[in-house]
N, C-alpha and C positions, 0 to 999 in steps of 0.2 A: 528419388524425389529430393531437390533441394530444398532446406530446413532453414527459419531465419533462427532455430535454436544453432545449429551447427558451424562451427567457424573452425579454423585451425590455429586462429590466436586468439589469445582473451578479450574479449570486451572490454574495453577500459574508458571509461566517459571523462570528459571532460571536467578539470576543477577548476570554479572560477572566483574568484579575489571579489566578493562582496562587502567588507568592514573594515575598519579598523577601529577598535573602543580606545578608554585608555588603558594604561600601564602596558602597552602594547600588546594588545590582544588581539589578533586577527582571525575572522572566517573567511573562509571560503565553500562553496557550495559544490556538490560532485553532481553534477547532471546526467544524473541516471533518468530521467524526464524526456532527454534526448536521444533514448537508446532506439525507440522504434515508435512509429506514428503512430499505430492503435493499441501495440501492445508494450507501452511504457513501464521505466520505473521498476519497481522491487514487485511488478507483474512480472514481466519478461524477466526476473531473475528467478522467483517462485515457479513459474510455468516449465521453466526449459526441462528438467532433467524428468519432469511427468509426461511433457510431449514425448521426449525421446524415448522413455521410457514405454508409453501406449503405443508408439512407432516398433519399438525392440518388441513388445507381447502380440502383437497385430492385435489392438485393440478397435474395434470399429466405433466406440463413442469416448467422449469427454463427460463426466458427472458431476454436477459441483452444484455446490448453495449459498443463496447468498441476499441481499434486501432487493430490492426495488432499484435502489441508486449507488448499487458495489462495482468497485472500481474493478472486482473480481470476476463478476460474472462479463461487464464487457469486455475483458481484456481475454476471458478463456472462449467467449464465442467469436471475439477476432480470431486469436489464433486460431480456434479450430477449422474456419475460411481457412485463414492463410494455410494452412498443413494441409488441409484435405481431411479431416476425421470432424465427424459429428458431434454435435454439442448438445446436451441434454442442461436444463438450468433449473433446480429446483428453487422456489422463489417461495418469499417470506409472506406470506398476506392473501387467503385465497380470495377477498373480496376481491381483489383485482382480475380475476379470470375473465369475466364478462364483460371488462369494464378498460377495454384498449385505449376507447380515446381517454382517461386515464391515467396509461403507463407513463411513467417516469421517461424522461429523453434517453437514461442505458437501460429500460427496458426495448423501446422502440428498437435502439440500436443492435442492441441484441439477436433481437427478432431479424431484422435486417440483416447478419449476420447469418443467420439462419438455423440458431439457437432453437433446441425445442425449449418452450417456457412449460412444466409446471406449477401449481401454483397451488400452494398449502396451507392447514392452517396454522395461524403462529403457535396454537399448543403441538401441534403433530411438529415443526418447526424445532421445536425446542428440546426433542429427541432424537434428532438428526445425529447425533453422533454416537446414543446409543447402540451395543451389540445387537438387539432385537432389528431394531431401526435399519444398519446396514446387512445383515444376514438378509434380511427382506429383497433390499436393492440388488443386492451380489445374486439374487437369486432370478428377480427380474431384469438385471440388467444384467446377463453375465458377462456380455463382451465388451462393456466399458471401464476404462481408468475411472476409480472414485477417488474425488479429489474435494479434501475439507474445504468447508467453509474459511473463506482470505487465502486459502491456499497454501497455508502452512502443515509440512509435513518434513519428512528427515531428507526427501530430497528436494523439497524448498528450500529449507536448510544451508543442503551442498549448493545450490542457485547462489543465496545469497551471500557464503560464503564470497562469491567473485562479484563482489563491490568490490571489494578493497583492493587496491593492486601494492605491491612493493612500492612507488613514489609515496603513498598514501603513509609512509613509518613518520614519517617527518611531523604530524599532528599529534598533540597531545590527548583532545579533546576528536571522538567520533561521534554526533547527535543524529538521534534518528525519531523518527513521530512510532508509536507505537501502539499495534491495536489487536492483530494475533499472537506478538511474539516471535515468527520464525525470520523476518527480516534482521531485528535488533539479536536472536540468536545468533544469527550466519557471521552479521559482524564480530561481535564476541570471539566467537570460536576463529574468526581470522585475523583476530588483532593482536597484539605486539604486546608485548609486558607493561610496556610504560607508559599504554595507551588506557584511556577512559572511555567508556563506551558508556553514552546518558541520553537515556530513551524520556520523551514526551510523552505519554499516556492521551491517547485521543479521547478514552474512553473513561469516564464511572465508574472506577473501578480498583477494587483493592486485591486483585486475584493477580494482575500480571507478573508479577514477581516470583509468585508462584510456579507461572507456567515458566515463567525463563529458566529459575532454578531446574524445574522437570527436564527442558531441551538442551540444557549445557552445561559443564561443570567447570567451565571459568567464571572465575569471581571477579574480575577488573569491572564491572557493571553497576549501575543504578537505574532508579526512575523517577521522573520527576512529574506529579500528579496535580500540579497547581496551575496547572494552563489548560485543562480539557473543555473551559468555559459553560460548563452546566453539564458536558455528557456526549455520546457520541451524534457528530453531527448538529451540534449544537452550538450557536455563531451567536456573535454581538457588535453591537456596530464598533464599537471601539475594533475587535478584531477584524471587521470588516475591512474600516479603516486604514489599521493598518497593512490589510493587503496590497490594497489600491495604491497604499502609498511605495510600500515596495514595489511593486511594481513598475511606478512612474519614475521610478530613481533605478533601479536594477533592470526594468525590461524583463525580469524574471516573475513569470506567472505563480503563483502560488493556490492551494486547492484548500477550502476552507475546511475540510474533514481531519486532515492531516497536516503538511508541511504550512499552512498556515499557523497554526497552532506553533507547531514542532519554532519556526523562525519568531515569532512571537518571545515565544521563552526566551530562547537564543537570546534575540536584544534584549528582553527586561534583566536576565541575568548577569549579564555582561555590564550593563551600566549600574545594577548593585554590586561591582566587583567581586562576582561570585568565581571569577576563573583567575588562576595566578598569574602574575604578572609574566607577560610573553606566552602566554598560552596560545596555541595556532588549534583554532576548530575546525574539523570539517563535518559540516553538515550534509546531511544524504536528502537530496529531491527526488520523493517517490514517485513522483508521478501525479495519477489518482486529476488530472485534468480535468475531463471528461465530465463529472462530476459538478460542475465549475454551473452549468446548465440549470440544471436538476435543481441547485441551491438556490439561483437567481430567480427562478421559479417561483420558489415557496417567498422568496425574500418579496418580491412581487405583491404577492398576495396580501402581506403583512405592511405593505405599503413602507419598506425598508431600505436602507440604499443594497446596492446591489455591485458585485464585483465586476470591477473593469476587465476587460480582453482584450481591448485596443488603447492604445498611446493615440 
């Protein structure tokens, strides 16, 4: 069966010349965004080596967990259509069981997909990674791949490890939005000595550094905790803003959860000549589109402006 994991040459996405600040500071963007139409971004880099992997065990399902509007759960119930292997999705909020009309636009999709949805409560949720918790699952699910929540794992990891390719030595500065850890790993662990790897924090949170420490033991790394805008998932019209406005100037879409956020930083820091002079960024586009829906949604409701999709 052919794989859109499988290729006989690396993957290597496109980098595109977005900036210039002063003291000659340049970004440019790696559109990893552009790798596959459902299954984008620092997904399809997470995903590959667990598909292959549930392909090598003859695994008959996919297991994985994740919110209402995770850029995770629809990218593992595309791919498991596109492979051929079953998707199982355990889902954060058992209020929503009953309650389709409801579901989130990546829940719908999901389904669509043809994802089993469970649906749980957020305290049962919240031991999802406990020993008790998957001895349980391995027990009733024994013939699926279980696959963390965002989908970081060691061979997420190796996945993400291939962002970077050899052209890629040339940046001094690697940025990335950061929310489990194993994409901002993968770089790390593939980047070059004299490179800087500086994660955005999407999230509320003072534990990531932690877990980075835990998954790698290069130190070229930081994280910068002043853009998450109140928490995960959690937008402002300024940030809005300035999506729409990139946008209308770049033609490059950005996803309010993440590479919003992650580009945001990028420019405020850059115009407080936080980077040294001649510094070349490359920033990584995860993806996480999809998303895009789901946020206008709520923005809606709140009677908010709402992200553009079309010029």
């Amino acid at each position: 069966m052919n794989s859109i994991f499988q290729t006989s040459e690396a993957i290597v996405s496109e980098n595109q010349f977005v900036a210039e600040f002063s003291n000659s500071v340049t970004l440019h963007i790696k559109r990893e965004d552009l790798l596959h139409p459902e299954v984008s971004g620092n997904k399809f880099r997470k995903l590959k080596y667990s598909l292959l992997k549930a392909s090598e065990l003859k695994k008959d399902y996919l297991l994985t967990f994740g919110g209402a509007h995770s850029n995770h759960i629809a990218a593992t119930a595309a791919a498991g259509k596109l492979e051929g292997i079953s998707t199982i999705g355990f889902i954060r909020g058992d209020e929503l069981e009953f309650l389709k009309e409801k579901w989130s636009p990546t829940l719908k999709y999901a389904d669509s997909c043809g994802m089993k949805l469970t649906f749980i409560s957020r305290e049962a949720y919240r031991d999802k990674d406990s020993e008790a918790f998957l001895n349980q699952l391995e027990s009733q699910f024994p013939d699926a791949m279980i696959i963390p929540e965002g989908g970081t794992s060691e061979l997420a990891i190796k996945g993400c490890e291939e962002i970077l390719s050899e052209t890629d030595g040339e940046y001094h500065y690697i940025c990335t939005s950061v929310g489990t850890g194993g994409t901002m790993a993968g770089l790390v662990n593939a980047s070059l000595s004299h490179q800087n790897i500086l994660g955005f924090s999407a999230l509320k949170s003072e534990h990531l550094s932690e877990e980075i420490k835990r998954i790698t033991t290069n130190t070229n790394w930081s994280i910068n905790t002043d853009y998450h805008f109140g928490g995960y998932a959690k937008t402002s019209a300024e940030l809005i803003q300035f999506m729409n406005d990139f946008f209308r100037k770049t033609g490059i879409k950005l996803d309010p959860v993440y590479t919003g956020k992650l580009l945001f930083g990028i420019f405020d820091l850059a115009q407080k000549d936080y980077f040294p002079k001649g510094s070349k960024i490359l920033a990584i586009h995860t993806g996480g589109l999809q998303g895009i829906e789901g946020m206008n949604e709520r923005l809606r409701k709140k009677a908010q402006p709402q992200i553009i999709t079309e010029l």
